[in-house]
DRENNUMAR-198065 format. One record per atom (N, C-alpha, C, CB): residue in three letters; atom name; x negated, y negated, z. Coordinates in steps of 0.1 Angstrom, whole numbers, m for minus. Last residue first. Glycine has a CB too. Example, Ala and Ser with C-alpha at 12.3 -4.5 7.8 and 13.67 -1.06 7.14 Angstrom:
<sites>
SITE   residuo   atomo      px      py      pz
SITE       SER       N    m128      22      71
SITE       SER      CA    m137      11      71
SITE       SER       C    m129       0      79
SITE       SER      CB    m141       6      57
SITE       ALA       N    m132      57      78
SITE       ALA      CA    m123      45      78
SITE       ALA       C    m132      33      78
SITE       ALA      CB    m113      45      90
</sites>
This chain:
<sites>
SITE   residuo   atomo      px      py      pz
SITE       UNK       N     100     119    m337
SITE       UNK      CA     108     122    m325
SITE       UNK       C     120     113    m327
SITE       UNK      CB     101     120    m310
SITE       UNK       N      83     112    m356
SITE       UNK      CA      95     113    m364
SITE       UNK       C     107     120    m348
SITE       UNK      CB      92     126    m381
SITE       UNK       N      60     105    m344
SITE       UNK      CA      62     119    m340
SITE       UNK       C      75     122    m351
SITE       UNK      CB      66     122    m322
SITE       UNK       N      58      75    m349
SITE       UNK      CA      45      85    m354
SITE       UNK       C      46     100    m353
SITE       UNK      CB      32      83    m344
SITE       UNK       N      81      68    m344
SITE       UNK      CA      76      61    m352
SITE       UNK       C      64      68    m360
SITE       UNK      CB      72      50    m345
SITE       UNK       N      84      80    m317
SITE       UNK      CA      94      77    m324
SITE       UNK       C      85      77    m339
SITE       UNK      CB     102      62    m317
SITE       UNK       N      60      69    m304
SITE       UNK      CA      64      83    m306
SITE       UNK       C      71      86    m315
SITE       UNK      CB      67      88    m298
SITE       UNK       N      66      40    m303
SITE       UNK      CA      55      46    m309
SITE       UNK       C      54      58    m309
SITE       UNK      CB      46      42    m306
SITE       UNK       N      87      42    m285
SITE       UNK      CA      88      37    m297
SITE       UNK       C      78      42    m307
SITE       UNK      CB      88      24    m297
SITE       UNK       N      76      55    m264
SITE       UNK      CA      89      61    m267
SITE       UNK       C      90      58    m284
SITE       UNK      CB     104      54    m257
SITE       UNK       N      47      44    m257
SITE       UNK      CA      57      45    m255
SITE       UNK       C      65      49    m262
SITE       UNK      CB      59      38    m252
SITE       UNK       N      18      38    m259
SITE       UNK      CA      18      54    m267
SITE       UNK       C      33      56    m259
SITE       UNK      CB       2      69    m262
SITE       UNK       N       1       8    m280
SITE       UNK      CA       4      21    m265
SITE       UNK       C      11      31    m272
SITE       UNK      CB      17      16    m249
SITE       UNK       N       3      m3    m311
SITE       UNK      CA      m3      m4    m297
SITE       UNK       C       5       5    m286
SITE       UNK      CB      m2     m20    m293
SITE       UNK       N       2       2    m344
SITE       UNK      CA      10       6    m333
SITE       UNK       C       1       5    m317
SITE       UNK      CB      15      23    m338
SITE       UNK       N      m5      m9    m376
SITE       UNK      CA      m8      m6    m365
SITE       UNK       C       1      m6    m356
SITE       UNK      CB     m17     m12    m362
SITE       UNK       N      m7       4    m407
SITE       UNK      CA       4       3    m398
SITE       UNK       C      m5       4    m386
SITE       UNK      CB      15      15    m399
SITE       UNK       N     m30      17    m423
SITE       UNK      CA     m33       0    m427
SITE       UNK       C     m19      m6    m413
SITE       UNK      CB     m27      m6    m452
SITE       UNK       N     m23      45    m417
SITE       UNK      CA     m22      36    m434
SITE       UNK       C     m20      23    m429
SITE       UNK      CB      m8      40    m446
SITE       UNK       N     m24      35    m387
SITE       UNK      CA     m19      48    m398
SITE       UNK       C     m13      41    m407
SITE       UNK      CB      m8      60    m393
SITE       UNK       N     m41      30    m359
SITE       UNK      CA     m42      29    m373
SITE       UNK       C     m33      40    m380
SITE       UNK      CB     m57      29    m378
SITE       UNK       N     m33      26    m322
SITE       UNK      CA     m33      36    m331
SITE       UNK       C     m31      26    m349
SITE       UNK      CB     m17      49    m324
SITE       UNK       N     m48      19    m295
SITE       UNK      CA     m38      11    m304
SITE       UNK       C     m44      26    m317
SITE       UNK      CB     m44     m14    m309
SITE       UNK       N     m32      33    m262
SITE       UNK      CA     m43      28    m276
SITE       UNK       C     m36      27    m285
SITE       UNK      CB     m55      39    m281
SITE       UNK       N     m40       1    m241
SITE       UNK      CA     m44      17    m249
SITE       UNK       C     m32      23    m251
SITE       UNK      CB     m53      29    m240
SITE       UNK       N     m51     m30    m243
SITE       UNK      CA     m44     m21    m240
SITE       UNK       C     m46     m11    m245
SITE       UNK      CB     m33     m23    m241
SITE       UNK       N     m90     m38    m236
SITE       UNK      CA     m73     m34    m244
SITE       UNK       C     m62     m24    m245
SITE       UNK      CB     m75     m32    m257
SITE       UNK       N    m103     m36    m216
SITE       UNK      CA     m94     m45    m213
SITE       UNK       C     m85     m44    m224
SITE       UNK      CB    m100     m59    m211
SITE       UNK       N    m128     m17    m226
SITE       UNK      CA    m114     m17    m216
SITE       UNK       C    m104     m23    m209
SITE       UNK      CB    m115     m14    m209
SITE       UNK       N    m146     m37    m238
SITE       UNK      CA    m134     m30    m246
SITE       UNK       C    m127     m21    m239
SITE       UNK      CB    m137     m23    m257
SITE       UNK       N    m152     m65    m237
SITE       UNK      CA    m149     m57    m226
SITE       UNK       C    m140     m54    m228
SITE       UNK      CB    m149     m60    m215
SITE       UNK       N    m160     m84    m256
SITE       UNK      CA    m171     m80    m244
SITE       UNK       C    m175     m70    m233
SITE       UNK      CB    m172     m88    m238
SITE       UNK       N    m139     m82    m271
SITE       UNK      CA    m151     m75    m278
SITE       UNK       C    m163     m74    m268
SITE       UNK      CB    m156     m85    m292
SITE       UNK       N    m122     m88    m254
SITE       UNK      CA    m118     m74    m256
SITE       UNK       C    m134     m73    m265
SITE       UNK      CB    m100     m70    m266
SITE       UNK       N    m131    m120    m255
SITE       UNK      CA    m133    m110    m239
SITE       UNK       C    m131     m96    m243
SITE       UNK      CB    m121    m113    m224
SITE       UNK       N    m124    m130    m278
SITE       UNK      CA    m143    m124    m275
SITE       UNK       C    m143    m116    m259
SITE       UNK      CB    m159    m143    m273
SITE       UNK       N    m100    m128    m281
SITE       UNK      CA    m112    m119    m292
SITE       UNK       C    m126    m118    m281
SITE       UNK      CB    m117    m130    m311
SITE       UNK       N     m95    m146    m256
SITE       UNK      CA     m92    m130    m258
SITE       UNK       C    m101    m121    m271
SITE       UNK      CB     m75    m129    m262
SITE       UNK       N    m119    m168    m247
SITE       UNK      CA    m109    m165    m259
SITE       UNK       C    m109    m152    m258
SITE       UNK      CB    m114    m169    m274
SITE       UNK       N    m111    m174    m212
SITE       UNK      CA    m119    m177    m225
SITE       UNK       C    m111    m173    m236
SITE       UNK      CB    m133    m169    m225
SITE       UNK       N     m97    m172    m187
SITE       UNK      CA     m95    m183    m192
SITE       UNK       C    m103    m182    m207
SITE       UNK      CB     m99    m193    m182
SITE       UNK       N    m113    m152    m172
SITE       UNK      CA    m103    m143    m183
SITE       UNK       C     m97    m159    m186
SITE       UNK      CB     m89    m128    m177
SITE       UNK       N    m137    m165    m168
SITE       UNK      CA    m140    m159    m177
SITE       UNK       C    m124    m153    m185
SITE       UNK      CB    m150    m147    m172
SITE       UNK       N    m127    m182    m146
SITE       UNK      CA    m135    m191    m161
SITE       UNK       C    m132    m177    m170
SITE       UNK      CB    m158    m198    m158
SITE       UNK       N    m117    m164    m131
SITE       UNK      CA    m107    m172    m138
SITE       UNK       C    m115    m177    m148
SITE       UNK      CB    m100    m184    m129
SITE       UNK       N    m140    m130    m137
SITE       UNK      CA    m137    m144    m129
SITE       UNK       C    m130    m156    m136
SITE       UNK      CB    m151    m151    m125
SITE       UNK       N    m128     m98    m132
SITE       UNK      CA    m129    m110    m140
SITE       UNK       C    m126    m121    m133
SITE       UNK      CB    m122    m110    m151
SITE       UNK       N    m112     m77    m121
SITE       UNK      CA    m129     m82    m116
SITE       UNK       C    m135     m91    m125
SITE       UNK      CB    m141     m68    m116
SITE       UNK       N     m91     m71    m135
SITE       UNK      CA     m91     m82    m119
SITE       UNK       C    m105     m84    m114
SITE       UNK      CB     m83     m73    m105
SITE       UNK       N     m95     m66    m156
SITE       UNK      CA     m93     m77    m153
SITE       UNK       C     m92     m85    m140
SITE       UNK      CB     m84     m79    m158
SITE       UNK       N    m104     m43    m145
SITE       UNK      CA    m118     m45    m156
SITE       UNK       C    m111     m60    m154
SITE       UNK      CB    m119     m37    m176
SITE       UNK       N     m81     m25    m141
SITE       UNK      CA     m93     m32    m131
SITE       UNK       C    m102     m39    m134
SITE       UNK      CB     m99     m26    m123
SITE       UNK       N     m55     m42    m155
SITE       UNK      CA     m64     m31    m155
SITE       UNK       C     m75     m39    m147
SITE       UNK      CB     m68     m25    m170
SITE       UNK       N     m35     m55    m164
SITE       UNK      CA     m30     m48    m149
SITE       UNK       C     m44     m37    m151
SITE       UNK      CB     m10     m40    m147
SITE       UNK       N     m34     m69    m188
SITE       UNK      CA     m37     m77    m174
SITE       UNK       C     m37     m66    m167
SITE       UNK      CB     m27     m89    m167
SITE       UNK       N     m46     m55    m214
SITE       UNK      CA     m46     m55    m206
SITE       UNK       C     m44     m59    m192
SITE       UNK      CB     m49     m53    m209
SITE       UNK       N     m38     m73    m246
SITE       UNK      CA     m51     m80    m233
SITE       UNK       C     m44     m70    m224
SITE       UNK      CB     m51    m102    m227
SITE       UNK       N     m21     m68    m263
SITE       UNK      CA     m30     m63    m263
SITE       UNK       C     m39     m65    m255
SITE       UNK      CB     m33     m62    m270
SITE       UNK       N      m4     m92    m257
SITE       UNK      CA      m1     m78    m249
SITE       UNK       C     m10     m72    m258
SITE       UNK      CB      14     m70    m249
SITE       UNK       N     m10    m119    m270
SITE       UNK      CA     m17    m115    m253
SITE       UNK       C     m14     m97    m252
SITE       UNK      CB      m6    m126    m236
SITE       UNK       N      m6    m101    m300
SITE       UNK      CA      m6    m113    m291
SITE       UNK       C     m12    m111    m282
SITE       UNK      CB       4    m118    m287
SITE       UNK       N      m1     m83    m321
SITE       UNK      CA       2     m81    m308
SITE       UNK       C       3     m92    m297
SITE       UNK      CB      m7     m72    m304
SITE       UNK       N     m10     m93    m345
SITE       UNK      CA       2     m84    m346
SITE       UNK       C       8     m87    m330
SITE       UNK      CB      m3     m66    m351
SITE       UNK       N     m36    m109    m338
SITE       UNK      CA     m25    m114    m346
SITE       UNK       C     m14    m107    m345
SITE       UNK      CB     m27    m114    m357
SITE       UNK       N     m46     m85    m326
SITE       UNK      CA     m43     m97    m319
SITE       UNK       C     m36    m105    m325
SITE       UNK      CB     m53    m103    m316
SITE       UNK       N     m53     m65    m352
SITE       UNK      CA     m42     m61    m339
SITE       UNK       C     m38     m76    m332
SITE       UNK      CB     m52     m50    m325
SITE       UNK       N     m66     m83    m364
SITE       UNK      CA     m55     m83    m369
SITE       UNK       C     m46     m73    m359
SITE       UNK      CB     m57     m80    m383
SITE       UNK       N     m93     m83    m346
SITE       UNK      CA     m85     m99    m352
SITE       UNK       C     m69     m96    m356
SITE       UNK      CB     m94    m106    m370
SITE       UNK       N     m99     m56    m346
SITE       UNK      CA     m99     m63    m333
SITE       UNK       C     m83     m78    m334
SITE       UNK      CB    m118     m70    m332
SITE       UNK       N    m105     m53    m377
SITE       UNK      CA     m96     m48    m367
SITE       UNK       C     m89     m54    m355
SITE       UNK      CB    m100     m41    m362
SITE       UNK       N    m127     m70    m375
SITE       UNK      CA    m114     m78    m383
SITE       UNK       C    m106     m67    m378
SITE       UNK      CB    m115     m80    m403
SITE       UNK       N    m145     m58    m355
SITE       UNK      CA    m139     m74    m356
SITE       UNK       C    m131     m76    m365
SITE       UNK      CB    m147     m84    m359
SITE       UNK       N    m141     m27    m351
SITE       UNK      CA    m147     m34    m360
SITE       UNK       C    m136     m50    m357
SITE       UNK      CB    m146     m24    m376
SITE       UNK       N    m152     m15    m319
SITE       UNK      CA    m143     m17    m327
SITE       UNK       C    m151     m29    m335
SITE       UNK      CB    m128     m20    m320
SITE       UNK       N    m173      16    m298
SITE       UNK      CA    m169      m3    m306
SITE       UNK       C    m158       1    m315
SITE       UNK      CB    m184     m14    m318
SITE       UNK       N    m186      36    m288
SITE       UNK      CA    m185      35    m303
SITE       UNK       C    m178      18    m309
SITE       UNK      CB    m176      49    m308
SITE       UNK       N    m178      32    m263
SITE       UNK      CA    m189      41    m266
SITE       UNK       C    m192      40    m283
SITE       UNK      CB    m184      57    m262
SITE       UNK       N    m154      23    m258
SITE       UNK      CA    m162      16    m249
SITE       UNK       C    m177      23    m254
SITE       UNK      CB    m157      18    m231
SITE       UNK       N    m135      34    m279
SITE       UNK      CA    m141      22    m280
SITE       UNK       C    m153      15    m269
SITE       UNK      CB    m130      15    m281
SITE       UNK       N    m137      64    m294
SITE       UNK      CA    m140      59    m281
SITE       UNK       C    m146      43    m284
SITE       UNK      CB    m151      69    m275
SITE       UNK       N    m116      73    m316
SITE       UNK      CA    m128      61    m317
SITE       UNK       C    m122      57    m303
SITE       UNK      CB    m128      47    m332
SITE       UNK       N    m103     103    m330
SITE       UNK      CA    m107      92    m319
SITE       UNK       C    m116      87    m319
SITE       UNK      CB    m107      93    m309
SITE       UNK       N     m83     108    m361
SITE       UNK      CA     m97     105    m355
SITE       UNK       C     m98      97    m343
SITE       UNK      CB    m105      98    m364
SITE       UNK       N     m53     130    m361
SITE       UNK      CA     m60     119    m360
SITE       UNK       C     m76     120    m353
SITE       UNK      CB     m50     110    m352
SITE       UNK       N     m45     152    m358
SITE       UNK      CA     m53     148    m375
SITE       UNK       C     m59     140    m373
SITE       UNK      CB     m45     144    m388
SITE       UNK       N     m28     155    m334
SITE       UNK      CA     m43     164    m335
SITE       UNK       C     m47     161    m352
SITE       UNK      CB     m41     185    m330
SITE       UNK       N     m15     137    m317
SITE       UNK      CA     m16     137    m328
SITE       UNK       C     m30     143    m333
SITE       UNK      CB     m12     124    m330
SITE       UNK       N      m9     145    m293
SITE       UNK      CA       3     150    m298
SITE       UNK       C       2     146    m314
SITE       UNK      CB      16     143    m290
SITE       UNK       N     m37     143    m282
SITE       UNK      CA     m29     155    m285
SITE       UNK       C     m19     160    m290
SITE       UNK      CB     m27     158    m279
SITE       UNK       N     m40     116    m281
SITE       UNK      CA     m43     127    m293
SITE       UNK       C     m42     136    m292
SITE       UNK      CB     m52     130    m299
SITE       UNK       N     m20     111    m266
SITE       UNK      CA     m16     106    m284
SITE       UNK       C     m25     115    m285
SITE       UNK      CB     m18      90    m293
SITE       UNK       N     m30     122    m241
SITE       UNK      CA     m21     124    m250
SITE       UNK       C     m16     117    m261
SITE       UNK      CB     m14     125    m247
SITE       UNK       N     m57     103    m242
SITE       UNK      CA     m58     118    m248
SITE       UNK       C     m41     122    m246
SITE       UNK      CB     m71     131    m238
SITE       UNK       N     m43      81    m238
SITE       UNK      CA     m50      78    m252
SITE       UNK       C     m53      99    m251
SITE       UNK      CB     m71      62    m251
SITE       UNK       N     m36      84    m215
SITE       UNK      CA     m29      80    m224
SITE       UNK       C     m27      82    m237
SITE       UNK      CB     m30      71    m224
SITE       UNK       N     m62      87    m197
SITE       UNK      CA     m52      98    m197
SITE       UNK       C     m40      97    m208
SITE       UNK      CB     m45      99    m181
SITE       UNK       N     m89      78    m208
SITE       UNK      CA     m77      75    m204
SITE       UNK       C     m65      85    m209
SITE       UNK      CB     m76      62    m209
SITE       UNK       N    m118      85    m216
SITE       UNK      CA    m112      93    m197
SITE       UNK       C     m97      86    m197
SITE       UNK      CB    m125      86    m177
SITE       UNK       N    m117      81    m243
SITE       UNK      CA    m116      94    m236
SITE       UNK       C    m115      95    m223
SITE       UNK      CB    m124     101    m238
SITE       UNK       N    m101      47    m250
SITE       UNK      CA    m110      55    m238
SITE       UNK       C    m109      72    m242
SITE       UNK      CB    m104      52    m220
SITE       UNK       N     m92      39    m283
SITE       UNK      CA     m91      40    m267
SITE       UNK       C    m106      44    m263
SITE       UNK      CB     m79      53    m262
SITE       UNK       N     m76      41    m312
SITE       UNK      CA     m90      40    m309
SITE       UNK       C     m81      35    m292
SITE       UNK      CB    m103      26    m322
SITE       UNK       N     m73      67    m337
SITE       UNK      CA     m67      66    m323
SITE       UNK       C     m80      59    m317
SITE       UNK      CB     m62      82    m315
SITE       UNK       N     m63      68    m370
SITE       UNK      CA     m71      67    m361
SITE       UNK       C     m67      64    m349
SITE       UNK      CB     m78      62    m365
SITE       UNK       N     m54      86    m400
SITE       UNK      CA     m49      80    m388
SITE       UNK       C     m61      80    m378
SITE       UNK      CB     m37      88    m382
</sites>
């Protein structure tokens, strides 16, 4: 299992706390692999794009008008957090469902 986020996002270190096997992949410090990237966005759609994060509001209309693959690969705190890998299963944020789903809560 892998937990890819921020370490200063207060979100992303509780999943990994509540999931201590899992590996964290600091994405603003270590990147994500492009066919990852591709098949969260396929699964998730725009809601892996972050709007309510400050990284988007300091984006100029031309720029968050571009292609979402290439803005989360330019600016990997604009994805929502965090999208969690387990066996090839991906799960985006760290809500009730995805606890559910990963805690057997």
């Amino acid at each position: 299992m892998k937990i890819y986020g921020l370490k200063a996002c207060d979100t992303c270190r509780k999943a990994a706390k509540a999931l201590p096997g899992a590996a964290f992949v600091d994405i603003r410090a270590e990147g994500m692999e492009a066919d990852l990237r591709a098949r969260a966005f396929a699964q998730f759609g725009e809601a892996l794009v972050n709007r309510r994060s400050t990284t988007w509001r300091g984006l100029s209309d031309e720029a968050r008008a571009g292609d979402p693959l290439a803005l989360l690969a330019e600016h990997p705190a604009l994805m929502k957090r965090p999208l969690i890998e387990d066996e090839g299963q991906l799960y985006l944020g760290w809500g009730k469902d995805v606890q559910a789903a990963l805690l057997g809560a």
